[in-house]
C-alpha positions as CSV (number, residue, x, y, z in Angstrom):
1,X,-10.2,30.8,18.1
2,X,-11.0,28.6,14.7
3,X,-7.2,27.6,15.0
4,X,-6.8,26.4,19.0
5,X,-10.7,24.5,17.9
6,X,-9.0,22.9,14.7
7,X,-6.0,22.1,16.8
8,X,-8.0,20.2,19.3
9,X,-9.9,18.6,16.4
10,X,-6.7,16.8,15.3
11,X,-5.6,16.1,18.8
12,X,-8.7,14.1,19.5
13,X,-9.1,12.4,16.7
14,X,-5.2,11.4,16.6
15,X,-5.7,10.4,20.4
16,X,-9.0,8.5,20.0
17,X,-7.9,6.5,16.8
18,X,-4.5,6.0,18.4
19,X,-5.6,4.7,21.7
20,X,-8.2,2.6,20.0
21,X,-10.7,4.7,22.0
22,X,-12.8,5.1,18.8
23,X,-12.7,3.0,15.3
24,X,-11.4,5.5,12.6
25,X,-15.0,5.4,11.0
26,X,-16.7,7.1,14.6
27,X,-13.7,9.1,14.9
28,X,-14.2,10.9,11.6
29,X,-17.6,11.1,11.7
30,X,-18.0,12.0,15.6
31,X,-15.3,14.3,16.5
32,X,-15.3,17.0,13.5
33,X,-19.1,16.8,14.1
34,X,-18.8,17.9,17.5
35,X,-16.3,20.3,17.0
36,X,-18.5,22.4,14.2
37,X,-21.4,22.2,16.6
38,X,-19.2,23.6,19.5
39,X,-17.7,26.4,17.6
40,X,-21.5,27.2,16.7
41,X,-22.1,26.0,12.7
42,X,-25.4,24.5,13.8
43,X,-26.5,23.7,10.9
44,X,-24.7,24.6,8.4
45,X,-22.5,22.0,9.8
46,X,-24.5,19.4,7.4
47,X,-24.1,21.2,4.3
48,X,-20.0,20.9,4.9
49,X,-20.3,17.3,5.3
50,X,-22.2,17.0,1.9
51,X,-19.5,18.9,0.1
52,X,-17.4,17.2,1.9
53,X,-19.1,13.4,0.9
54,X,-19.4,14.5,-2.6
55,X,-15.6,15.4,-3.0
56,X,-14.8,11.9,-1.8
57,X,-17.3,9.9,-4.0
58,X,-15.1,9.4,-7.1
59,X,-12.3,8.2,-4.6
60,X,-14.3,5.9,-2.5
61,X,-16.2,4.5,-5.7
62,X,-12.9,3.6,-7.5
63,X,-11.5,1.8,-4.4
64,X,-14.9,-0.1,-4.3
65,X,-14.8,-1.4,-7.9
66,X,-11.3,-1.9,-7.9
67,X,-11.6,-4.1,-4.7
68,X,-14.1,-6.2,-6.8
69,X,-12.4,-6.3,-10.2
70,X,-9.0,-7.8,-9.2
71,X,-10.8,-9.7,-6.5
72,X,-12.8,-11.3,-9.4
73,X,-10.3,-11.6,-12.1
74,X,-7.7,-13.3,-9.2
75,X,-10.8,-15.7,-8.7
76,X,-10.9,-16.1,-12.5
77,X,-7.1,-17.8,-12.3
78,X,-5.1,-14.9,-13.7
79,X,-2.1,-15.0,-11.3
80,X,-1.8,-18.6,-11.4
81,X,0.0,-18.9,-14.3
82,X,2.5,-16.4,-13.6
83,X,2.9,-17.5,-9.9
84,X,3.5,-21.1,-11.3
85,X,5.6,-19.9,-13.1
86,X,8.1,-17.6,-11.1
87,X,8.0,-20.8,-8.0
88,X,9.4,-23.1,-10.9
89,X,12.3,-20.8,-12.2
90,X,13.5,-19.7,-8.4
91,X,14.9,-23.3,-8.3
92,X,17.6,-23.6,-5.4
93,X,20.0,-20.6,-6.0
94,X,19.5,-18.2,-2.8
95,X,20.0,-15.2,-5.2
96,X,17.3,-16.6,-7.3
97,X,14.4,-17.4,-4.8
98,X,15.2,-13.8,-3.1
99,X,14.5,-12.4,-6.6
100,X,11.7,-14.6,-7.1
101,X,10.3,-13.7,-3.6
102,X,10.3,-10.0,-4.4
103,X,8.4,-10.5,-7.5
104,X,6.1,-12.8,-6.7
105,X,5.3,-10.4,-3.7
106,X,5.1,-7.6,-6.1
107,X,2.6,-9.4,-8.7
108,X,0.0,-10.5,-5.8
109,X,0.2,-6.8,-4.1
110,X,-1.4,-5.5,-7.6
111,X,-5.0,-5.7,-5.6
112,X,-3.6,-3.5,-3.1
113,X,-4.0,-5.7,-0.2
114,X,-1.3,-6.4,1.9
115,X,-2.6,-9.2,4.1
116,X,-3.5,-11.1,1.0
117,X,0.3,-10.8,-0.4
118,X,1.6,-11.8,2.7
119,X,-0.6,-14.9,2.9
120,X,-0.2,-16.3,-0.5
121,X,3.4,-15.8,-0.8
122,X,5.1,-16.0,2.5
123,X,3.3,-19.9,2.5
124,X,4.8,-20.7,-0.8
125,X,8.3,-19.5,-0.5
126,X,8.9,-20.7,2.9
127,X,9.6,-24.4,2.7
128,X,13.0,-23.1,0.7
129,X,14.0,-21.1,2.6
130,X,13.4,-23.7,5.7
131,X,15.4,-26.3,3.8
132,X,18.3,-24.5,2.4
133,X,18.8,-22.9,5.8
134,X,18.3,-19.5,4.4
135,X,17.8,-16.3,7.2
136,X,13.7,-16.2,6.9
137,X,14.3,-12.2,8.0
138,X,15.1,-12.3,4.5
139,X,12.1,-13.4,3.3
140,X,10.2,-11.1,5.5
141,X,12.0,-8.3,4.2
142,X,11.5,-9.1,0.8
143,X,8.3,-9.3,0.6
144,X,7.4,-6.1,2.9
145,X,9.8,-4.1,0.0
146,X,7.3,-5.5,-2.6
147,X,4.3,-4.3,-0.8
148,X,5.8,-1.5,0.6
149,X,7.1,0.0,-3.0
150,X,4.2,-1.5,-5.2
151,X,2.1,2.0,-3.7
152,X,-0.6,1.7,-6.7
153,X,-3.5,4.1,-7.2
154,X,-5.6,2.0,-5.6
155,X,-3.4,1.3,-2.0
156,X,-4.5,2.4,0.9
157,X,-2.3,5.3,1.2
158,X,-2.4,6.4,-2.2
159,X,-6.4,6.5,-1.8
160,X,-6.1,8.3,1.9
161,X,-3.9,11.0,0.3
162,X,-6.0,11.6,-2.5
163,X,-9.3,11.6,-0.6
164,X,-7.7,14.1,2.2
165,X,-6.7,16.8,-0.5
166,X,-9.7,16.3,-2.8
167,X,-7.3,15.6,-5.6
168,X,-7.9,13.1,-8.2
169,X,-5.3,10.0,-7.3
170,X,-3.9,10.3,-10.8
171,X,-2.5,13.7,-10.1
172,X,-0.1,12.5,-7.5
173,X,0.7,9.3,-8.5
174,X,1.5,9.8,-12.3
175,X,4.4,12.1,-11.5
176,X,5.4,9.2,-9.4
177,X,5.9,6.1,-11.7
178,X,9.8,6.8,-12.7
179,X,10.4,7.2,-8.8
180,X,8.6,3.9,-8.2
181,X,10.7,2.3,-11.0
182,X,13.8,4.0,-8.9
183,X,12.3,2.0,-6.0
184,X,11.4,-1.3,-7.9
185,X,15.5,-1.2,-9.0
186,X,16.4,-0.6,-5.4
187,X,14.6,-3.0,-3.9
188,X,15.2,-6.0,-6.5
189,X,19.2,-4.7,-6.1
190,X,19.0,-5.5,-2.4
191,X,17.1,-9.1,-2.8
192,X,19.6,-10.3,-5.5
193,X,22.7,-8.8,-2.9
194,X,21.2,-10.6,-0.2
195,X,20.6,-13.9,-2.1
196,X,24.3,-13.6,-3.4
197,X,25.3,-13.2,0.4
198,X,23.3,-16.5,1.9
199,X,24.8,-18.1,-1.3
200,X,28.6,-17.6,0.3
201,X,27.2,-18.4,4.0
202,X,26.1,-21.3,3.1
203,X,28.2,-22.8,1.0
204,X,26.0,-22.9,-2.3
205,X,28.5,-20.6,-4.6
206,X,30.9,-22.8,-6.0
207,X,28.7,-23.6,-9.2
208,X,24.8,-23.2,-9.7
209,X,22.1,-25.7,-8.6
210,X,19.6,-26.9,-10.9
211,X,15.8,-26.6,-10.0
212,X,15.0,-29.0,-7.5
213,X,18.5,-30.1,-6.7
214,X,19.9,-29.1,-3.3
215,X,23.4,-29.3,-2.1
216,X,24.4,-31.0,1.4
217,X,26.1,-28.7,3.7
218,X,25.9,-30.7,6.9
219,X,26.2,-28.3,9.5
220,X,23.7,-25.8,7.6
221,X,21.1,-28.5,8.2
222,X,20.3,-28.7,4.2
223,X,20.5,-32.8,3.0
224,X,20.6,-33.5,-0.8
225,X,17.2,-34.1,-0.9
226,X,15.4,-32.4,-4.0
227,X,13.8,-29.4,-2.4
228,X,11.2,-27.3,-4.4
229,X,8.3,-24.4,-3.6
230,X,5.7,-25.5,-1.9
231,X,2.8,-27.3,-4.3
232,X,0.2,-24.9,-4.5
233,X,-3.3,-26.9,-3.4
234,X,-6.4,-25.0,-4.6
235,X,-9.5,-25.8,-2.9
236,X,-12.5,-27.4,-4.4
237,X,-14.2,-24.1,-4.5
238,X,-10.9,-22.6,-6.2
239,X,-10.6,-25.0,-8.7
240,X,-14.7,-24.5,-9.3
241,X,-14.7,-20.8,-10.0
242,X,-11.2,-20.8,-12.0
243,X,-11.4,-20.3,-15.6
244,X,-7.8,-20.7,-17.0
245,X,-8.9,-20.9,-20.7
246,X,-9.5,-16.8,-20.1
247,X,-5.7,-16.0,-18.7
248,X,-5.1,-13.9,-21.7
249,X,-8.1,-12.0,-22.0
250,X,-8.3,-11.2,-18.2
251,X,-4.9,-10.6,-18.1
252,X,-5.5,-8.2,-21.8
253,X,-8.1,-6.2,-20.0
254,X,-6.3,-5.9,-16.8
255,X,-3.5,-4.2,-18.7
256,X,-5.7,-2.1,-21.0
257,X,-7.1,-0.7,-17.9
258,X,-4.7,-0.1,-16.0
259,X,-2.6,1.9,-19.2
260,X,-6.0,3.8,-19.7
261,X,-6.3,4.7,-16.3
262,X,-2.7,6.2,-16.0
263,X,-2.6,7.7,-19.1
264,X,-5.4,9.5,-17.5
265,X,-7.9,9.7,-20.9
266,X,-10.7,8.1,-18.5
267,X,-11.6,8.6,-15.0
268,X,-10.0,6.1,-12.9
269,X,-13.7,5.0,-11.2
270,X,-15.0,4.7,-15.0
271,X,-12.5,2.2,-16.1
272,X,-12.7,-0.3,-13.1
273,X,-16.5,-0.1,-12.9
274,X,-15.9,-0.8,-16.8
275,X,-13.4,-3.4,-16.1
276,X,-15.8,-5.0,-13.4
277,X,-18.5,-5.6,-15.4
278,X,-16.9,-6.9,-18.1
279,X,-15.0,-9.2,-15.9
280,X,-18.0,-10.3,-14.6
281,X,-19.1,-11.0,-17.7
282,X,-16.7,-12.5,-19.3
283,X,-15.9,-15.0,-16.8
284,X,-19.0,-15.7,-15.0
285,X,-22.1,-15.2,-17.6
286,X,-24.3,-17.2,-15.0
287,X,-26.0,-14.2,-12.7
288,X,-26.0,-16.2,-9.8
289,X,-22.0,-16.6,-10.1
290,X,-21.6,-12.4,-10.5
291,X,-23.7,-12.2,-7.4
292,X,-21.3,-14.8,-5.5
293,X,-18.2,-13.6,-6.8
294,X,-19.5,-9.6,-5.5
295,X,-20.3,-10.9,-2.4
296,X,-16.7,-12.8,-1.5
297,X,-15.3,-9.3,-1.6
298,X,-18.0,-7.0,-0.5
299,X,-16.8,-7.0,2.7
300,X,-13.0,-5.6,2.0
301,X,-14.8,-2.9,-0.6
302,X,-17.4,-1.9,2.1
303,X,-14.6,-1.5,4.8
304,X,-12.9,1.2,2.8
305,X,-15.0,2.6,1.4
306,X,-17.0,3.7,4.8
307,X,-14.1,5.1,6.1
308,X,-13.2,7.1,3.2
309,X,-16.8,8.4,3.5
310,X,-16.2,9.6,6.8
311,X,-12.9,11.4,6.1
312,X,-15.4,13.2,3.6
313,X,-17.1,14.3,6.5
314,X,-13.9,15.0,8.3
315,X,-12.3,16.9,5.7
316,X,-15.6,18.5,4.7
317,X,-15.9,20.3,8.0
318,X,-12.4,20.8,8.3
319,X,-12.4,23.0,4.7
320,X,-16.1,24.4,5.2
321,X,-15.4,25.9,9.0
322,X,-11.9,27.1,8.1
323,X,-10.4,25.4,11.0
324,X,-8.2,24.5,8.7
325,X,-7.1,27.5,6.5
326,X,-6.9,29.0,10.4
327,X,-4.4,26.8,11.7
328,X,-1.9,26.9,8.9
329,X,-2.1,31.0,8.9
330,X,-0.9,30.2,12.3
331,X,1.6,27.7,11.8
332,X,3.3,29.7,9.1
333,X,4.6,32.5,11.7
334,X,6.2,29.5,12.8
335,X,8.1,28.6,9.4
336,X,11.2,30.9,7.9
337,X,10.6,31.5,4.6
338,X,13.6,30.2,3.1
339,X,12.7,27.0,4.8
340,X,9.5,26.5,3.1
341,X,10.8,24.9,-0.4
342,X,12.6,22.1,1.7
343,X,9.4,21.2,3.7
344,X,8.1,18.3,1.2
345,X,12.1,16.7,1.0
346,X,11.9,16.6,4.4
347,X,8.8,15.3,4.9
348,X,9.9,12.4,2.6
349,X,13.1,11.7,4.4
350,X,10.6,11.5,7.5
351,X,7.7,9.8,6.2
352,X,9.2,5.9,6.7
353,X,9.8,6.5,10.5
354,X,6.1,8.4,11.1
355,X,4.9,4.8,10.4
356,X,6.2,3.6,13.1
357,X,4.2,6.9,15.3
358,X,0.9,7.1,13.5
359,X,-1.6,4.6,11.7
360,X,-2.5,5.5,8.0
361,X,-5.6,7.4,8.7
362,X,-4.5,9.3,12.0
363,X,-1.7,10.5,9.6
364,X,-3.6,10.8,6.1
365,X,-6.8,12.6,7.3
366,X,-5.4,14.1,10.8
367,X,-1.6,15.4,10.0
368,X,-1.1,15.7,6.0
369,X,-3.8,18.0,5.3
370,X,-2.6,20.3,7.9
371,X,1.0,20.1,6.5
372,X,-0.4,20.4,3.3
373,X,-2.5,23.6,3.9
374,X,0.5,25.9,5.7
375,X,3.2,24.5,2.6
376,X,0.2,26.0,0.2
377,X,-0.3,29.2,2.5
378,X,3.8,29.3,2.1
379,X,3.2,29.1,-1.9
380,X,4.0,25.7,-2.1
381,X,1.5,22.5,-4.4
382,X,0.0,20.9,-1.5
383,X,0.0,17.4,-4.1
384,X,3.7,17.6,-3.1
385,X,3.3,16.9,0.4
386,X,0.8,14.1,-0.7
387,X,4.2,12.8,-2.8
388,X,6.5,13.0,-0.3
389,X,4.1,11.2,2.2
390,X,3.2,8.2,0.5
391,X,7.2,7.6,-0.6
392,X,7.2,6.3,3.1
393,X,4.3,7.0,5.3
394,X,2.7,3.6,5.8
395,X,3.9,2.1,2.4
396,X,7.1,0.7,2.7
397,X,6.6,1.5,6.8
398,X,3.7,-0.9,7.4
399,X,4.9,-3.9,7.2
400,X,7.6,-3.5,10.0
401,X,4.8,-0.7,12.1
402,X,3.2,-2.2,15.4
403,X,0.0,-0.1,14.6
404,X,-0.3,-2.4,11.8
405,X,-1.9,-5.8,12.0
406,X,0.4,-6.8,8.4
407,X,3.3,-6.3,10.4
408,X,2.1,-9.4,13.1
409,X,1.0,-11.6,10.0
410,X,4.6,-11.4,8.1
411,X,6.7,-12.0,11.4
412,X,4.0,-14.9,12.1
413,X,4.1,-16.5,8.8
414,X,7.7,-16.3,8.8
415,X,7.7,-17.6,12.4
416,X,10.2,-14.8,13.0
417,X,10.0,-11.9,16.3
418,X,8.6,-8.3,16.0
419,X,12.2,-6.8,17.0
420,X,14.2,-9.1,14.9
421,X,12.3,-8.0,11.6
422,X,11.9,-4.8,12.6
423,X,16.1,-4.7,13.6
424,X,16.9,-6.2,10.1
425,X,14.2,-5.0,7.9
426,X,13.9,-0.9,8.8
427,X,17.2,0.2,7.6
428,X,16.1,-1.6,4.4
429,X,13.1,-0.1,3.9
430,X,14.3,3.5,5.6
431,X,16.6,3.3,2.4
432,X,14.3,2.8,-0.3
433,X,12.0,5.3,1.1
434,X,14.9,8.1,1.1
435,X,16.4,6.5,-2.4
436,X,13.0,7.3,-3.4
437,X,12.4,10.6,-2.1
438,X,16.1,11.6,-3.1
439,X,14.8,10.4,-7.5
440,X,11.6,12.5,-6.3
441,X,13.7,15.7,-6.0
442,X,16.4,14.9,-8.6
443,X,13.4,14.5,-11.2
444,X,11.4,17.5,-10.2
445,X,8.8,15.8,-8.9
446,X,9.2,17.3,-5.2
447,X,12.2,20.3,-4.8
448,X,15.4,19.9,-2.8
């Protein structure tokens, strides 16, 4: 009985956040709600969403203040420099500005928001690309591997696993970094390939172009005009709340705790409340200021964090009524024993494509913890199926997923179609996600 009511839990919810019937937020909240009360909890029903709430807190409040810290220190100027920096060594060499792309893309994905590397870097990288007569599919596949690869502690997916297994986010990403640095190789390998090849299309490999030299190649539509990145124009409000005399020490603390963090000495939601305050702090003493700068990026921080509230709830009454536990008993019968070692591999082969089936919290809070409770129940570490998922599963899948809205922002920057990006860019990122989940299983982090 507890299994057919959890089976129908999931099957709601997936349909009602799927068919945008119900926000994710009243989803989570409403249909595990009703489900306890129809399989007769009552009240007790309230005590599992407390244990539930309180499992998620350290999640939800590390999301929140790390929202707020890079949102403040990026205020501050720190990525100027280094963004600067990379648009004036890209030059005009295709193989150049394709690496450049990548890691310009990768540098503004630190704060975890998509949207925000999309629309910073797509803008500045496009007029080369426009005047060289490069293939912008490029340039939307570039930066989509950066987002997609760059899955920090503090992405979306990384935060959803986490929060769905009641695991501290350290635990499955730290096994993770030499995979990720498998990934970052991969990725960088196929921008500088891809450069080298619109080099030899268009004419450009004969000898090496200087920065801000182009060469005329008539019917490629590039003149010998000097061609450069785009200027980057801050507004007055910009240039007001920029303090570039304190690069170093926001880019000093910024490293320190991110190394803590890792290393794992400190809680994760300890070192970027730490981190927030003193970035607040040190770059805006005037109260008034901190209060302004909080406020710009409340909204994002508030966003997540209500929805990783109500998977608390979800996940809460999922654990406390045994719905759960019940429906992978059942699903096990269903398993061969033999089979059972494989099932995280597999799951990472298959997590790229279930982007394109289920948005990141249908997925995170309605399928992995189900997968993740029968691969326990078959004697497996459930943080492996957590592993396996987020090599793929909405990380390097979202920028080419329709149930995305990052996916309509990269093909509209680039002024590019859906199905040509997603034609040229999924095998792409298809193979990082299985290069990655291959260096998973070849360094023990998930088995064959």
């Amino acid at each position: 009985m507890l299994a057919l009511l959890g089976l129908a839990t999931i099957v709601v919810l997936l349909v009602a956040i799927m068919t945008n019937r119900m926000s994710p937020l009243v989803a989570l909240i409403a249909v595990p709600i009703v489900a306890a009360l129809a399989g007769g909890f009552g009240l007790e029903t309230s005590k599992f969403i407390i244990a539930g709430i309180r499992s998620i807190a350290p999640t939800a409040g590390m999301f929140v203040f790390a929202i707020i810290f890079f949102g403040v220190v990026t205020d501050a100027g720190m990525m100027d420099p280094i963004i600067d920096r990379i648009l004036r060594v890209v030059g005009t060499r295709p193989a150049r500005i394709t690496v450049g792309t990548t890691l310009l893309a990768l540098l503004i994905h630190l704060d975890g928001s998509g949207a925000v590397c999309f629309l910073i870097t797509i803008p500045a990288m496009l007029p080369l690309y426009d005047r060289l007569g490069m293939d912008k599919r490029i340039l939307a596949l570039c930066v989509s591997m950066a987002a997609g690869v760059n899955f920090l502690p503090w992405t979306g997916p990384m935060i959803r696993s986490a929060a769905a297994l009641k695991v501290p986010v350290t635990d499955i990403f730290n096994p993770l970094i030499a995979v990720q640095g498998v990934g970052l190789l991969f990725i960088f390998t196929v921008a500088f390939l891809l450069g080298k090849r619109e080099e030899r299309r268009l004419g450009l490999s004969s000898r090496p172009l200087a920065a801000g030299e182009a060469r005329s190649v008539g019917a490629m539509g590039v003149d010998a005009a000097p061609v450069g990145p785009a200027p980057r124009v801050l507004t007055p409000e910009q240039i007001r709340i920029r303090r570039p005399k304190l690069f170093w020490v926001n880019l000093v603390l910024t490293a320190v705790i991110m190394a803590v963090m890792i290393e794992g000495a400190v809680d994760p939601v300890v070192m970027f409340m730490v981190g927030t305050v003193l970035a607040l702090m040190i770059n805006y003493p005037d109260v008034k200021m901190q209060k302004d700068r909080v406020d710009a990026h409340a909204k994002a921080a508030l966003m997540m964090a209500s929805i990783l509230l109500a998977a608390g709830v979800f996940t809460g009454i999922m654990t406390g009524t045994k719905m759960l536990t019940a429906m992978a008993q059942s699903a096990v019968a269903f398993v061969p024993p033999e089979m059972a070692q494989h099932v995280p591999f597999a799951l990472g082969i298959l997590s790229m494509p279930l982007s394109l089936l289920f948005d990141p919290d249908s997925y995170y809070f309605g399928m992995m913890p189900v997968i993740a409770e029968v691969y326990k129940t078959l004697g497996g570490d459930p943080i492996q199926i957590a592993q396996a998922s987020v090599l793929g599963q909405m990380t390097v899948g979202f920028p080419v997923s329709p149930l995305t809205p990052a996916t309509f922002l990269v093909v509209g920057l680039c002024g590019i179609g859906l199905g040509e990006h997603q034609k040229f860019s999924i095998p792409y990122l298809f193979a990082a996600s299985v290069v990655m989940t291959v260096a998973a299983a070849i360094l023990g982090v998930i088995p064959f």
